[in-house]
N, C-alpha and C positions, 0 to 999 in steps of 0.2 A: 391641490396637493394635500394630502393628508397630514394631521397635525397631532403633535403629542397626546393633547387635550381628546381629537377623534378616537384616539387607538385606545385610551383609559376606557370611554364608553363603550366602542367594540370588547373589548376581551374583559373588562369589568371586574377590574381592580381595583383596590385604595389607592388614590392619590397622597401617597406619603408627602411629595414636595412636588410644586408647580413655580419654577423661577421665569422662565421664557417661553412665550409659542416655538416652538421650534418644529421644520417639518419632518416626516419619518420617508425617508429615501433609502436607507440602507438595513438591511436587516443581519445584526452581527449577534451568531451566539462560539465565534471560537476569536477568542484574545488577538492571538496571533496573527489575524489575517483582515485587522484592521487597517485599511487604506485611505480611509476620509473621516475623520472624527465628524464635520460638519454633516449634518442629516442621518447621522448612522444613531441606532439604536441597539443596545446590547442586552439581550435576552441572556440574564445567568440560571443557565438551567443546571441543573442540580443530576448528573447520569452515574452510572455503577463507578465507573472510572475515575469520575474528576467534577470537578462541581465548579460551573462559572463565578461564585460569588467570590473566591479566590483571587479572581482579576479584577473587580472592582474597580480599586486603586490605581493599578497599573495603566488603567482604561482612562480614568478620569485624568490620569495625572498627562497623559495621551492626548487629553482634549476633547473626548464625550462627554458628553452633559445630559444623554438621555438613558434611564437602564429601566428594565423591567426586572427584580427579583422579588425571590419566593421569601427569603430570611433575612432576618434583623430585626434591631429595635426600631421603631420611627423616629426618634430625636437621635439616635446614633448617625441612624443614616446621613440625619439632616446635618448633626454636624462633620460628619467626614468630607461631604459632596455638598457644600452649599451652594453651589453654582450648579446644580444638574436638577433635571427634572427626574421625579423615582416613582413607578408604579408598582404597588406591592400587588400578585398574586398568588393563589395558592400552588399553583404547577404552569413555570414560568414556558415548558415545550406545549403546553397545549393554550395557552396563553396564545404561545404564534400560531401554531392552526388553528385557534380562532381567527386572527388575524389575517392569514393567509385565506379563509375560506369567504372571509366578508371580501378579500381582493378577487377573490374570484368570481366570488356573485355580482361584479360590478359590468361584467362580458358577459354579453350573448350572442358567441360565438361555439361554433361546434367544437367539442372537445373530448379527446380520444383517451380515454382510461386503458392502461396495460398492463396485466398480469400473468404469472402463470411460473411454473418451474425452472427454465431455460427460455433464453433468446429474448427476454422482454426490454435489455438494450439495442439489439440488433434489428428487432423489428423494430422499434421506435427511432433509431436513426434512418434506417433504409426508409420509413414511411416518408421523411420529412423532408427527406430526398429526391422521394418520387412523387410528393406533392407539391413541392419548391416551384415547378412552373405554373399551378394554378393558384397557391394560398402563402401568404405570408405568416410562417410556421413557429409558432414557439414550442420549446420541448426542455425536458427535462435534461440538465447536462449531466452527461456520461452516464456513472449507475444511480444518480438521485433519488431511491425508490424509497426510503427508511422514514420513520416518522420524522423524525426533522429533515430529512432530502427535500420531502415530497413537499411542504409548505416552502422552504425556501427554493423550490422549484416555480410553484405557482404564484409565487411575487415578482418573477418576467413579467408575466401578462403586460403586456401595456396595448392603448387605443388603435395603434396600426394592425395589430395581429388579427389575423383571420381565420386561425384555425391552430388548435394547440393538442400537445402530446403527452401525457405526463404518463409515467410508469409507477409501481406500487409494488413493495415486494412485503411480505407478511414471513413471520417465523414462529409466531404462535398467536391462540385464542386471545380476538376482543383488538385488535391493531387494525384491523382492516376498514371498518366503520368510521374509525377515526379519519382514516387516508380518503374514504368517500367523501365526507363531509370536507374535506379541504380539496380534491380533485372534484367532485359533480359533475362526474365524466357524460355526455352527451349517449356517445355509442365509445363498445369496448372492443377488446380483441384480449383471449383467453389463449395464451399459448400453447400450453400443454401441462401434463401435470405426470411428475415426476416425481424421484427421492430426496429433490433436496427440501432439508430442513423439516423433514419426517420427525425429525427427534421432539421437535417442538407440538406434536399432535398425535392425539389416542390413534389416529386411521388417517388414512386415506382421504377416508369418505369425509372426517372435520375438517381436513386439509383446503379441500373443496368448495366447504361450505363456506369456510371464511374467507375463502379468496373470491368465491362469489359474490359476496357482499359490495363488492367494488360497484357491482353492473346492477342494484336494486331499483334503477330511475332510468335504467340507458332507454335509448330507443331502437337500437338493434345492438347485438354482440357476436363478434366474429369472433369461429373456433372450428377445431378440426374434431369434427361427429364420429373418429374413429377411435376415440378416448370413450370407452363406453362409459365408466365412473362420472365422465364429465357431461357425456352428453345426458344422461339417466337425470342430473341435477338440475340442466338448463332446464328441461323438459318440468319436471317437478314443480321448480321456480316459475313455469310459464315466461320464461326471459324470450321477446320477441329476437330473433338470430338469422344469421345468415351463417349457413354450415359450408365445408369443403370436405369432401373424404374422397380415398384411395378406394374403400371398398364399399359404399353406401353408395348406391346409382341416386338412390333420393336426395342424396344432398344438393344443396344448390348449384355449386361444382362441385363436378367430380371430374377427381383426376385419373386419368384410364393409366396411363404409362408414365414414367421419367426413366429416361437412359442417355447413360452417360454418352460423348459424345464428343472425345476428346476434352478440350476445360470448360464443358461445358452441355448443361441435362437439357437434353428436350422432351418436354413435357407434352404431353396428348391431354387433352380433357373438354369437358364438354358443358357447355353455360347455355340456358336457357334453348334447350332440346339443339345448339349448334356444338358439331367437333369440330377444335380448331387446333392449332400445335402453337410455341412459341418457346425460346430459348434461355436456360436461366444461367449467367456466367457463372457457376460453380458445380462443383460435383461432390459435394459431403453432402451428407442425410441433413446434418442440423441443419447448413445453409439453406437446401432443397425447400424444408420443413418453414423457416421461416420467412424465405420467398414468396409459397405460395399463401400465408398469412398476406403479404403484401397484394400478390395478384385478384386474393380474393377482393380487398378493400378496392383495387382500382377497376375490377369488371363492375363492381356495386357502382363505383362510379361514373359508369358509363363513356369511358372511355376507349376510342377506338382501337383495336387489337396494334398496328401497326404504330401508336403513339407508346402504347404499354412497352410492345419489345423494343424501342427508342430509348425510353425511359429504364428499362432493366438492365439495357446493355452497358450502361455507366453506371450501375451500383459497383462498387466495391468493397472488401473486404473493411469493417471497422477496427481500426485500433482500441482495444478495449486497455490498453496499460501505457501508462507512459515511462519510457525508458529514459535510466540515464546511462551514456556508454562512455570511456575514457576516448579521447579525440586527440589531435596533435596540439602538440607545443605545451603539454599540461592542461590542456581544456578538459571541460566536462558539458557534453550535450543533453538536453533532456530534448529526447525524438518524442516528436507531437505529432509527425506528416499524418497526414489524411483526414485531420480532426479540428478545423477552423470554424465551429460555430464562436458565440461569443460567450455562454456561461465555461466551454471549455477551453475559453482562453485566459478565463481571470483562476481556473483550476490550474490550469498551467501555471500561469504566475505565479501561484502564492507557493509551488514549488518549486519553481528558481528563488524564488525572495529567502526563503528557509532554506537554502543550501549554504556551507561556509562561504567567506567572501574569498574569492581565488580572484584578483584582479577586479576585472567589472564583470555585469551583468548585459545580458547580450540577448536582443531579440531579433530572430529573423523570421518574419512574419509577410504571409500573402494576404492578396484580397481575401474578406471574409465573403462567402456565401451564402447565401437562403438563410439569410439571419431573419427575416423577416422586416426589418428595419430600412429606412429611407439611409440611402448613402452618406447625408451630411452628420446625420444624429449617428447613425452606426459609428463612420467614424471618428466623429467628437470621442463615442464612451470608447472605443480603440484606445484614443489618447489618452483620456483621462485615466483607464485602468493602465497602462502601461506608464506613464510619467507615477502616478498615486503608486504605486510597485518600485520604482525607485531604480528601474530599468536604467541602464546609461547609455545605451549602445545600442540604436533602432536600425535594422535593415531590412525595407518592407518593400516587398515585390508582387508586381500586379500593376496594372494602367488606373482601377479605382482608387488604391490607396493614394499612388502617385498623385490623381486629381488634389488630396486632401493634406498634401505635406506640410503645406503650413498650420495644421492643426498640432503639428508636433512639434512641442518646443526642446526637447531634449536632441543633442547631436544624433543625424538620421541619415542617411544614403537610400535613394530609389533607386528601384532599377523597373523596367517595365516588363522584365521576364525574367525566369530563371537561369537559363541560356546566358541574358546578361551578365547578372550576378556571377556565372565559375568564369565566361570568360575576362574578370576583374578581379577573378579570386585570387588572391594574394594571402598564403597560410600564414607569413611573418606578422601579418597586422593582426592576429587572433595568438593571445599569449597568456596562459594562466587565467583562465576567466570560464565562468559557465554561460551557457549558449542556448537557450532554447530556441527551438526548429518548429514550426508550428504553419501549417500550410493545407491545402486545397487540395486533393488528388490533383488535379488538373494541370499541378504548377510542376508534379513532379518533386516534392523536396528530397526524396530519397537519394537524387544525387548531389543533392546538398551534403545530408546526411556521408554517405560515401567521400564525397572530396573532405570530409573532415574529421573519420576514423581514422584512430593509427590502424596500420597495416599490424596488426599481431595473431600471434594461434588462433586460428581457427577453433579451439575446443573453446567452449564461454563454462562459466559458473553463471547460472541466473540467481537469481537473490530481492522473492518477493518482498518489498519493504512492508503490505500489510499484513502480511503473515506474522514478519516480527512485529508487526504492532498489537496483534492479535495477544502473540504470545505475552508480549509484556502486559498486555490489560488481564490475559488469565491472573496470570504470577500476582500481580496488584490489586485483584478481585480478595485472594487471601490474606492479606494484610490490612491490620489496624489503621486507622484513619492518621494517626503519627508515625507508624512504620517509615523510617527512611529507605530509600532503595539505589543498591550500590548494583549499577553492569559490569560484569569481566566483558571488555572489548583488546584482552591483551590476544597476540598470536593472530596479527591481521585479521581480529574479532572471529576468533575458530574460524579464519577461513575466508571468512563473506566480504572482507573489506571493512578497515580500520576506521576510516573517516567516515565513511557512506554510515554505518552504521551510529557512529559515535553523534554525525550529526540529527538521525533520526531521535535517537536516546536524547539529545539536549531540548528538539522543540517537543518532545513530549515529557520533556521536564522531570526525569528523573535526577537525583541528590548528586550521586557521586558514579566515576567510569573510573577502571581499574586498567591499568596494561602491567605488564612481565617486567618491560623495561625501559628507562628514562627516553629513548631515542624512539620510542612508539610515543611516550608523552609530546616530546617536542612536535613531531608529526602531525598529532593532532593541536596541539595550539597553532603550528604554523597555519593549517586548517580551517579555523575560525570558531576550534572548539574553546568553551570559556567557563565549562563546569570545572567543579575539585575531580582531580584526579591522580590518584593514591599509584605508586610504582610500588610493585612490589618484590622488585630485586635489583635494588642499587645498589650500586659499586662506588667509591671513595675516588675513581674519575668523572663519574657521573655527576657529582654534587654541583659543581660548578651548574651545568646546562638546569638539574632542579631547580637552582632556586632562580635561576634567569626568566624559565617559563613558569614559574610558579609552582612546581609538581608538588607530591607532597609522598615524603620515603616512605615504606613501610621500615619499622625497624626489629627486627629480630634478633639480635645479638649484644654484649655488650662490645666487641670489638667496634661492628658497625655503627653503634651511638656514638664513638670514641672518633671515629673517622669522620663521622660528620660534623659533632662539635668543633674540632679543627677547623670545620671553612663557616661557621656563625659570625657573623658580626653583630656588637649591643644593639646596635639601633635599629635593627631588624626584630622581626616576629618570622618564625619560621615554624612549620603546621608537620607534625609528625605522626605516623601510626606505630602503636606499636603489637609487635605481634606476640601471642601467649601457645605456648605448645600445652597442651592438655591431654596428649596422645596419638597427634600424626608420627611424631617423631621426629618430623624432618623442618622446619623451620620456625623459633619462635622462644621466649626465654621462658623458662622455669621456675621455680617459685624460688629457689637457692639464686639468683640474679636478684632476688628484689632488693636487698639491703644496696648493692653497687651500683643499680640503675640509679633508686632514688635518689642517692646521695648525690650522680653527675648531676640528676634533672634539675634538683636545687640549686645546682649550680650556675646552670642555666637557664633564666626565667623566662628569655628569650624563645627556646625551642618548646613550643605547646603540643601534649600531648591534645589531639582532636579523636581520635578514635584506640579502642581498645579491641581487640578479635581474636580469634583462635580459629581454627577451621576442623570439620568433623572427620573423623576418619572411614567412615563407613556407614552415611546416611543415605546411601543406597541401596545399602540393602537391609532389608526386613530381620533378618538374623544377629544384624549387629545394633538393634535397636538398646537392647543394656549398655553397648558399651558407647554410643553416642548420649544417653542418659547422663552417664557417669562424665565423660566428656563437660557435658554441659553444665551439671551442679559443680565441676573441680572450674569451666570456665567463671561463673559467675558469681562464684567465693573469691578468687584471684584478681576478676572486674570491681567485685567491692573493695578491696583492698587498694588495687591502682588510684580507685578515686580517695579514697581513705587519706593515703599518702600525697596525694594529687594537693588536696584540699578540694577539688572542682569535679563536678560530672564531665562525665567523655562519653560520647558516640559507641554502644555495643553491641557487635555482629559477630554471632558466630553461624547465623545456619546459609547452607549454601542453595542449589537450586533446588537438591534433594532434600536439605532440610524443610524449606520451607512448604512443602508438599507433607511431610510425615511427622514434624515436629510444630505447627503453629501457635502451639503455646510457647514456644520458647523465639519470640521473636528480638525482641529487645528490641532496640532503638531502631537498628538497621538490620538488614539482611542483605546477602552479594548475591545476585543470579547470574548465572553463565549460560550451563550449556541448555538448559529448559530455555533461553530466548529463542536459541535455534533451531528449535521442534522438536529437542530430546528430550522427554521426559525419564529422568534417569531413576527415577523407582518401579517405573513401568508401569504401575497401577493407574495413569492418569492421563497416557500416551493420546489417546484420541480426544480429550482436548485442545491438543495443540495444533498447530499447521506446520506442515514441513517449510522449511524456509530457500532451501537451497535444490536445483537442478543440475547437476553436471552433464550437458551434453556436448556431444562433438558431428564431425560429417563423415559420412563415408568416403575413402578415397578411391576403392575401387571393386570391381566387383568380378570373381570368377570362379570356374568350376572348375571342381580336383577330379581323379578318381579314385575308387576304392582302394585302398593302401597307400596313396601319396602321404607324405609329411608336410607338418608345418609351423613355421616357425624354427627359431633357433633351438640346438640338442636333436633335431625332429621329434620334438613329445607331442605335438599334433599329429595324431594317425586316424584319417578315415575308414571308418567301419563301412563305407558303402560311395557310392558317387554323391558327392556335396559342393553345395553352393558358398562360397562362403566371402564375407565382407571385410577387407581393411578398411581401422577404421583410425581417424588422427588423434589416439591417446596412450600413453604409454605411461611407465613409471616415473618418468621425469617429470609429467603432469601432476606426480599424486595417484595414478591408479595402482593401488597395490600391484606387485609382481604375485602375490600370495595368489590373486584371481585367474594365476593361469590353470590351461587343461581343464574346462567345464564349471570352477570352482564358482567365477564371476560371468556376469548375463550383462546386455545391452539391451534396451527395450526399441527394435525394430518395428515399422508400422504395426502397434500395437501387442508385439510378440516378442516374448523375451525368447531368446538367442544366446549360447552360451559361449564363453571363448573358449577356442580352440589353439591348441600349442601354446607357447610360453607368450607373456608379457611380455614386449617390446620396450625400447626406455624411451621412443615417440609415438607407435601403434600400438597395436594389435590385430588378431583376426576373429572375425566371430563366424559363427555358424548359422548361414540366413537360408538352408535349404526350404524351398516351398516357397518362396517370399518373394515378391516384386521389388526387392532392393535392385537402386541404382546409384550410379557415382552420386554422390551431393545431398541423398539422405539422412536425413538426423538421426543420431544416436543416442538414448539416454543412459548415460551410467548409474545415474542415481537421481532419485524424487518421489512422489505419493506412492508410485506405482513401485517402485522397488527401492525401501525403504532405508536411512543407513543404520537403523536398529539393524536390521535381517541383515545388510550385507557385514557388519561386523561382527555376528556371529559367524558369521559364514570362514571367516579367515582368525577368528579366537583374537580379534581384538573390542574397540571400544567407539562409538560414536565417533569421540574427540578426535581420536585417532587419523581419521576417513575424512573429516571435513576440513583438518588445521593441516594436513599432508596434501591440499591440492594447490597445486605452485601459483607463487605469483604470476607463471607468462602465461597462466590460463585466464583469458581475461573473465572481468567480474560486468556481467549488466544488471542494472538495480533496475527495477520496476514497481510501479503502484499500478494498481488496476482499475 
């Protein structure tokens, strides 16, 4: 086993302090998703966003004793952590790809390098899949592909594997060499090359080059020779290859035909001067596209035609997101079904463990397959990661696990099938608690999954949580390294869901979350939210529930500071904001308040002023840049003064999500962001930076044709111009869809085709117009996402982003997802 003292000589750092051999089994560079202090090592690497050395402390006091960091002094170190071993390096992420790459060099086993524009997850699970019956497979979990993914990818390798997968994703010049050196990929597979992440590169053609770089050692590289740009470089590179194309006969294979063929393409093509046919279970291009990546790797493998279509017939579809959905009794499920390797099971975990505590924590988990691993040891680390996770609640289904129950020492129930399991399902015993779902295709979870949704609307709200994480790393990219940073998650977080949100914002560790009102606060403590959280419109009934959950008022008036002091008691401390109008006009005291505030707050030494703010009145737009200026020097004349009077500094925010885009000099202590989490960039100048965060779709209910001059809809203001096709579809104004979007105004995005509605808005439907279109009952509808944006559509009806996202009703439900 590899030992502290090995990994100092590998990656060749100063040994700051050396107190114990200890071994290196776990490789930890995020705080939070510490599970075993004993053998973990904590790489604090230092990224645009957030810097591990931060954690330290919190680690050590945790019970690690091993860290690799870039900064500090060495007798600092030595006295904060005198019990831990500390390696100083200069750049503590490439510290572990060296480390990762001497793990790698330790196997000599074939090893499959993957890159390429799209589908380098897809083919890398499908592969491992359809190699499971000959090699014991390790691979990359889920999208590992980034320069830290990809070394803690290649630290699986262990002695039983026979054959490993790892993927690579590059976004600009000088990244990819690095990922070589820590993959040493045997032979590759180049998927395809496409737009993303163009922004990151002069051309095409460097795009290319750098992602070539992956295969400079392979011994063959599979790719489709109908990418001329790509085949033009292999060629160039002299990279020995095994080609496939649709329209080169020279290729290795070539594929003559693919047609559909009900669910499913039958493919023609021709291998080594033989035509043979065989069937692939899907019918989209990407899927098609990256099948036959798969088919070309198993003919190389000489495998016979009728074990391949055996083997193809049970791929399925990957889950590339893990959901979480509202479930009965108060539950919350995060849907894993179809995705039981073992790195995607401690992924899984460490997102139930970072969910609020709602009762327990709940795992229902199958046999794991083609993990590579001997059944005693797979299941040992089973247990270990699920007890080390803090799991309370085990129900594992499958006859292997079952063999290993006694390995679980936390309360467990087997069942040897699924079948078992509903028919023992009992919904009373699952009550306020989140539930991960996490299983095998084979086991079927889906009706897991199913017996444990509430039955509600059919329309959902999707709501990417990496998007908001995206957003918020933008936003925090702008600001000073002290910058505090306050969320508006008030108005059911525009939209997206109060908690779900609020707890994403806590484990990424922002300062302070703001809601509208004391009974959204309570919400979220009840939740297991535990950040300050400012109300900023409380009423003189609310005080009571404030100070029971801790809230903390905003105060804008002297009436309201008069109302509150009323319910202080001396032996309390009680955390107050107060708010300064400066030219909204509508909430906040004025400079003639200052002599009769001060004189209460003396009064009350009790009630501490913590933050001072104002808010801008027109930092959105470009035109009222003087009078946000003037705003600002009357805010922080008035902010001198409060502390003046105070005797003490207070916390100062005045710019919002548009300020802190147009205004960066004036950040003060804190700054509030709202509607820029949610992909609105509200100056506009900076829109495609961010991610859209939210999807509103819905199903079709049913589908028929009119004719020229029938009406539709109530008033009849749907009138066809000609014979039309047209779709009801389950959303209406009671959902949130504007009534504004009736007669043409508002569009559905139908198999790829916007569609516009036709006659009035319904307060549960609507109808749209799908002439020309293969719609059927049960087809998806999207109202709103990337493709039809909610900038566009609230221009479209003369309102505002806010508007459109905080007006979509609670019984439309919310599914959260990470990808």
């Amino acid at each position: 086993m590899l030992t502290f003292q090995q990994l100092a000589s590998i990656v060749k750092g100063t040994l700051v302090q050396f107190v114990q051999e200890l071994p290196v089994v776990h490789l930890l560079t995020d705080s939070r998703k510490l599970s075993q202090p004993t053998g973990s090592v904590f790489f604090a690497i230092k990224g645009k966003y957030n810097d591990g050395h931060k954690y330290l402390q919190q680690l050590y006091n945790q019970g690690v004793r091993a860290f690799v960091v870039e900064q500090g002094q060495p007798e600092e170190l030595k006295l904060q952590y005198p019990e831990a071993n500390i390696l100083q390096v200069k750049d503590s992420l490439q510290a572990l790809q060296k480390l990762a790459a001497w793990h790698r060099a330790q196997f000599n086993i074939p090893v499959l390098g993957i890159t390429g524009s799209n589908g380098k997850t897809i083919v890398k699970e499908w592969l491992a899949q359809l190699l499971s019956p000959d090699e014991l497979v390790v691979k990359s979990p889920r999208s590992y592909n980034s320069q830290l993914g990809v070394p803690l990818s290649v630290w699986q390798m262990e002695p039983n594997h026979s054959f490993a997968i790892f993927e690579a994703g590059v976004s600009q010049p000088g990244e990819m060499e690095k990922l070589q050196q820590v993959i040493q990929p045997t032979i590759g597979i180049f998927t395809n090359i496409g737009s993303a992440h163009d922004e990151g590169f002069i051309s095409r053609q460097q795009k290319i080059e750098e992602k070539l770089k992956l295969f400079k050692n392979v011994e063959l590289l599979f790719y489709c020779s109908d990418y001329e740009d790509l085949r033009n470089a292999v060629q160039t590179h002299k990279i020995n290859a095994f080609t496939w194309s649709r329209k080169q006969q020279q290729a290795d294979l070539h594929i003559k035909a693919t047609t559909p063929a009900g669910h499913r393409t039958i493919v023609v093509y021709t291998y080594k001067g033989e035509k043979q046919r065989l069937a692939i279970p899907f019918t989209d291009e990407a899927s098609i596209e990256n099948a036959l990546h798969c088919l070309a790797v198993l003919l190389y493998r000489n495998l016979p035609l009728a074990e391949i279509q055996d083997r193809l017939d049970r791929l399925h579809p990957i889950a590339m997101r893990l959901e979480m959905k509202e479930a009965i009794n108060g539950c919350y499920l995060i849907d894993d079904t179809y995705n039981n390797d073992l790195g995607g099971l401690a992924i899984a975990l460490d997102l139930l463990v970072n969910q609020p505590q709602r009762g327990s924590r709940t795992v229902i988990l199958s046999d794991l397959l083609e993990s590579g691993l001997p059944e005693e040891k797979l299941y040992a680390k089973v247990a270990e990661l699920v007890q080390a996770r803090g799991v309370e609640r085990l129900i594992a289904i499958g006859p292997t696990i079952s063999k290993y129950k006694n390995m679980f020492s936390l309360p467990a129930t087997f069942y040897a099938a699924t079948a078992d399991f509903l028919k023992h399902f009992n919904s009373t015993e699952f009550r306020n608690e989140v539930i991960l779902v996490k299983g095998a295709r084979v086991f079927e979870f889906e009706k897991i999954v199913h017996a444990f949704q509430q039955k509600v609307h059919g329309t959902v709200l999707e709501v990417n949580l990496d998007a908001l994480v995206h957003n918020l790393n933008f936003y925090r990219s702008k600001l000073a390294p002290d910058t505090k940073l306050m969320v508006m998650v008030k108005a059911f977080a525009y939209g997206s869901g109060s908690f779900e949100v609020a707890n994403l914002l806590q484990f990424h560790r922002v300062d302070y979350l703001t809601v509208a009102y004391a009974d959204e606060g309570v919400m979220l403590r009840e939740h297991g939210i535990t950040l300050p959280i400012m109300v900023m419109n409380p009423s003189a009934d609310s005080f009571a529930k404030i100070k029971q959950y801790n809230l903390e008022p905003e105060i804008y008036s002297m009436e309201l500071l008069r109302a509150f002091i009323t319910s202080v008691e001396e032996s309390a401390t009680y955390k107050i904001h107060l708010k300064l109008d400066t030219g909204m006009h509508r909430l906040g005291f004025v400079h003639e308040d200052f002599n009769d505030l001060f004189t209460v707050l003396q009064q009350y030494p009790q009630v501490q002023v913590v933050s001072v703010f104002s808010h801008l009145a027109g930092a959105d737009e470009a035109l009222h840049n003087d009078y946000s200026q003037l705003q600002i020097a009357q805010f922080r004349q008035m902010a001198a003064e409060v502390e003046a009077r105070l005797g003490s500094k207070v916390v100062k925010h005045i710019l919002n999500s548009a300020g802190i885009v147009r205004f960066p000099e004036h950040q003060l202590d804190m700054v509030r962001l709202g509607i820029g989490l949610y992909g609105v960039e509200a100056t506009g100048s900076e829109q495609e930076a961010l991610r859209p965060v939210s999807v509103l779709k819905t199903t079709v209910s049913q589908v028929k044709n009119i004719r020229q001059g029938d009406t539709v809809g109530y008033s009849r203001k749907g009138v066809a111009d000609a014979d039309k096709t047209i779709a009801t579809i389950a959303i209406g104004y009671a959902d949130g869809y504007d009534r504004r979007f009736s007669n043409g105004v508002g569009h559905a995005i139908l198999h790829g085709k916007r569609c516009p509605v036709i006659g009035n808005v319904c307060m549960d439907m609507c109808m749209i117009d799908v002439t020309g279109l293969p719609v059927k009952a049960g087809d998806e509808a999207i109202l709103f996402g990337p493709q039809l944006t909610l900038v566009e559509l609230a221009k479209s009806i003369g309102t505002i982003p806010y508007e459109l996202l905080t007006n979509v009703s609670t019984r439309v439900k919310r599914v959260f997802f990470a990808e």
